[in-house]
N, C-alpha and C positions, 0 to 999 in steps of 0.2 A: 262531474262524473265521480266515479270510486275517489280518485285520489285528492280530488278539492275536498270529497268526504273525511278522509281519513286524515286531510290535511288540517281540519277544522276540529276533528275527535281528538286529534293528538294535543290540539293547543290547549283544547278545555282540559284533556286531562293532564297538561303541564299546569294547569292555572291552579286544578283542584287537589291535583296527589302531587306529595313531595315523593322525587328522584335524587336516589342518594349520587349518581353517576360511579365515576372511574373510583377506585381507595385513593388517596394521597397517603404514599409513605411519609414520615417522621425524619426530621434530619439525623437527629443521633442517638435513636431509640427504634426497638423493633414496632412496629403497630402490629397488636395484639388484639386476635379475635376468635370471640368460642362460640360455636354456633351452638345453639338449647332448641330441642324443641320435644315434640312426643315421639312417642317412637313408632318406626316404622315410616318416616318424612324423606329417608335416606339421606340424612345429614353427614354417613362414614363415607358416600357418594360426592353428595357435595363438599364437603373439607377438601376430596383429593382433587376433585373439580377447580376448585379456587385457587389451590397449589397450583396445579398444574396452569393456569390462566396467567398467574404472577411468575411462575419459576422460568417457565417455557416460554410464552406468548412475552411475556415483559421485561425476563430477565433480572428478576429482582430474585434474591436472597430469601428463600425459606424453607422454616424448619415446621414438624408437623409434631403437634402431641395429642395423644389420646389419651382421653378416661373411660372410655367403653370397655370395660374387662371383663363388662359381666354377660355382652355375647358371642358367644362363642361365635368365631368368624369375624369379625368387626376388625381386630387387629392383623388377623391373617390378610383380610382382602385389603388395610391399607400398605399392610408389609409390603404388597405385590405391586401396589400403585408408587408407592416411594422409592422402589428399588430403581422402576422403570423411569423412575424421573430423575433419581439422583441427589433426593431431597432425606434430611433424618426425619428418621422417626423417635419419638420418644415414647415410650408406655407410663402412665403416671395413674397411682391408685390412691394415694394419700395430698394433700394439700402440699404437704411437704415437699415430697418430690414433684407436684409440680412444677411449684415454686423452682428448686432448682433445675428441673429442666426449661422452666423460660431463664430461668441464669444464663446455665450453658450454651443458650442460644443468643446470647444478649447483641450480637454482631447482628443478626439478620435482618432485613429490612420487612420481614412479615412473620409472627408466627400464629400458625391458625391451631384451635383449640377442640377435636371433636370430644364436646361432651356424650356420658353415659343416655341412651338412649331408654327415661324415665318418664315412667305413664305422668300424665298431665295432675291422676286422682293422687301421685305420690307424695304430699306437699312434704313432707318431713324432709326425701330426698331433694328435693325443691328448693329447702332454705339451706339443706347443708351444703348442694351445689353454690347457692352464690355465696355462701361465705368464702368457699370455694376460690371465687374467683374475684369477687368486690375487693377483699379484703388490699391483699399483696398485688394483687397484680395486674390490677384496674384495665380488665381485656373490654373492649368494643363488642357488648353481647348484640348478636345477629340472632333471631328466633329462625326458624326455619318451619317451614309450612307448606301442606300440599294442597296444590289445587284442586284435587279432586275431594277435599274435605268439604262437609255442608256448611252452611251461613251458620248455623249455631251453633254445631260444633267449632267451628271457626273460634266463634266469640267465648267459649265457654276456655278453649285451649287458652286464646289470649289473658283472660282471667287468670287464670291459675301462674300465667310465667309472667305475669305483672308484676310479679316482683321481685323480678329482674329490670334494670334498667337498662330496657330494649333499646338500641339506638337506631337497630334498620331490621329488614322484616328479609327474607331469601323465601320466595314461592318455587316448590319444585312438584312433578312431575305436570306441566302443563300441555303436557301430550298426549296425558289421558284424562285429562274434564272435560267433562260435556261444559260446564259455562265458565267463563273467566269471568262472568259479573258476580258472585263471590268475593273475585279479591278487588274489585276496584270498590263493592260497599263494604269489604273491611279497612281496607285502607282510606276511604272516606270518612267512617264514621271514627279509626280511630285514629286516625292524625298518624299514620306512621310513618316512615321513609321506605323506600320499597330499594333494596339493592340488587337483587340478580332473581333471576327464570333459570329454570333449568327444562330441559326439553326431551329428556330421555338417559339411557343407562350409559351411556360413551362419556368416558373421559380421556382425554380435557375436552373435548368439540362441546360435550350437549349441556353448554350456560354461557350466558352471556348476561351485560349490564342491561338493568333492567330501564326501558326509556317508554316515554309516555307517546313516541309514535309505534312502538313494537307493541304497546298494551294496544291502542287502535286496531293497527292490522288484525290482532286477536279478537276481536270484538266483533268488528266487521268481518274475518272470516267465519266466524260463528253464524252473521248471520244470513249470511251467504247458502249454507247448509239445506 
């Protein structure tokens, strides 16, 4: 039935897509990570999502820094998410002060990175972001990507933040694509690690780790439809 089905989709796509699972924190170092992607993926969304998953749900120690200054509202709406969680916030506009705000947070066992939300066509801002962040302060870049994006925009996005050295892939608003088979041929053809869904505007509830039986069920309720 359904579930011998879904039970056999899920193995295949254990076999074929890498699953980044749970984060492992660092024994004596924060794990740092900044999420890139094009704008409009709600990445200022997910950052407080992921906070709040680690801070709340885990218990772990973190600190939140933004470089989004250039839209208006971005900082306002994470101000409101960190207050209610009890986590800092830091505002960073120069490399410089990033740098020192992951200083100042060098105790914590997470800190996540919302980068400026820049068109993919920006490449200038592109290489100045990872200098950004390659150089000093060697964060775990997560690209962030929506589901409801087409197959080639897909791929045209992934080109452009190639270079960046992507290490896991965050798909968000999955609760409004008509298909998730999108992300399973991007992440097939480009060998990604896929870390987290997100599922709607609530934070902390709407994301969870992203696993190759939750991609199933998605597939299969699709085609259910």
């Amino acid at each position: 039935g359904e579930e011998t089905l879904k039970g056999r989709l899920g193995e295949a796509f254990g076999r074929l897509i890498r699953f980044a699972g749970n984060l492992r924190m660092k024994k004596n170092a924060p794990r740092i990570i900044a999420l890139v992607g094009p704008t409009g993926v709600g990445k200022t969304t997910t950052t407080a999502k992921l906070a709040a998953m680690y801070a709340l749900n885990r218990g772990n120690k973190v600190a939140l820094i933004t470089m989004d200054i250039f839209r208006v509202g971005a900082v306002e709406q994470l101000k409101t998410y960190t207050k209610i969680m009890g986590i800092p916030l830091e505002v960073a506009s120069t490399p410089k002060e990033l740098e020192r705000a992951v200083e100042r947070h060098s105790d914590c066992d997470l800190i996540l990175i919302d980068t400026a939300g820049r068109s993919h066509k920006d490449s200038d801002k592109l290489e100045e972001m990872k200098g950004f962040l390659e150089t000093t302060i060697q964060a775990d870049i997560y690209l962030c990507l929506s589901a409801t994006t087409k197959d080639r925009e897909l791929e045209v996005i992934l080109n452009r933040f190639s270079i960046f050295p992507i290490s896991k892939v965050v798909f968000t608003k999955l609760d409004e694509c008509e298909s998730v088979g999108c992300i399973v041929n991007l992440l097939l053809k480009a060998n990604l690690q896929i870390a987290y869904f997100t599922t709607g505007q609530r934070v902390p509830e709407d994301i969870e780790v992203a696993t190759s039986e939750k991609l199933a069920e998605l597939i299969l309720k699709e085609g259910a439809q």
